[in-house]
N, C-alpha and C positions, 0 to 999 in steps of 0.2 A: 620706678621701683628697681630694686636690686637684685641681681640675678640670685634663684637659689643656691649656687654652687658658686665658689671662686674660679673666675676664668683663668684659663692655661695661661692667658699673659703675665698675670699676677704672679702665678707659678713659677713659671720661667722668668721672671725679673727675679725673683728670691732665691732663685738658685744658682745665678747668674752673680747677685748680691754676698751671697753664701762663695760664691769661687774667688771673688776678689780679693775679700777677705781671709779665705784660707791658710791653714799652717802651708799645707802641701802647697800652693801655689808661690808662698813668701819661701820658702826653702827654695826653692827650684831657683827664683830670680838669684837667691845670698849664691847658692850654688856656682852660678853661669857671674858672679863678682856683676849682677846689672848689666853685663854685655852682650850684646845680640851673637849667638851660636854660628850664627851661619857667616854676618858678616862681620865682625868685630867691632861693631861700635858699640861705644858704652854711654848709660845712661847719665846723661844728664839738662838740666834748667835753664842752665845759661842763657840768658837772651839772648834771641837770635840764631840762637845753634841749638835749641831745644831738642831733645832725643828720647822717645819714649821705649822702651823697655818691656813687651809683653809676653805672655806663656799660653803656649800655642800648645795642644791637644795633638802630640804624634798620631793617635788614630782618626783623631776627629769625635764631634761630637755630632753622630747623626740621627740618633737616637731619640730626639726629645719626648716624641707622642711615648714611647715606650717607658721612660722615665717619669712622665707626669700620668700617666695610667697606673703604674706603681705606688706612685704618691698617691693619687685616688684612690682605688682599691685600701692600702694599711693607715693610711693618715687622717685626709681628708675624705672618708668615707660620706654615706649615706647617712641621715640623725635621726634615721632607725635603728643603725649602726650604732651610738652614742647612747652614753648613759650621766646624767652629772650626777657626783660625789663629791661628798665633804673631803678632805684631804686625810681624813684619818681612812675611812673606808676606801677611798684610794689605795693608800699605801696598801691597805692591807691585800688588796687584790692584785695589784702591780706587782707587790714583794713581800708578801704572805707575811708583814710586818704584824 
C-alpha cells in the first residue's frame, strides 16, 4: 500500500527536476558563454574530451527539510485541508471570477 502523503524524496526529485530545467538556471550557463567561472573551460561533447557545465548555488542549498515543510504546509497539505471543485467554482474562489 501507498503511503498517505508523498515522500520528501519525491519532493525533492521535482524540485531538483524543476531547477534543471529552469529560466534562471539556463540564463546563468548563456551568461557564463557554457564556461566554467572558476576555471575556464567550456562546455563541450566531443568524444573523448567531453566537459560538462553545471550551476552551483553561491550560498548552497542547505535547507531542504525547511523548503519541503513549506511545500507541505501551502501545497501538499492535509485532505482535510482540500476541497474538489468544478472548475467554474474554482475560478470563482481563486479569482472571484
Amino acid at each position: 500500500m501507498k503511503d498517505p502523503i508523498t515522500p520528501n524524496s519525491i519532493i525533492k526529485h521535482n524540485l531538483r527536476m524543476l531547477w534543471l530545467r529552469s529560466r534562471e538556471r539556463a540564463k546563468c550557463l548563456k551568461n557564463a558563454n557554457y564556461t566554467c567561472q572558476k576555471c575556464g573551460k567550456k562546455k563541450t561533447q566531443k568524444k573523448g574530451e567531453e566537459v560538462k557545465v553545471e550551476v552551483h548555488h553561491k550560498d548552497g542549498i542547505e535547507n531542504w527539510d525547511e523548503i519541503i515543510n513549506v511545500i507541505r504546509k501551502y501545497l501538499l497539505c492535509e485532505p482535510e485541508n482540500l476541497i474538489a471543485l468544478c472548475e467554474a467554482c474554482h475560478g470563482e474562489i481563486t479569482h472571484g471570477i
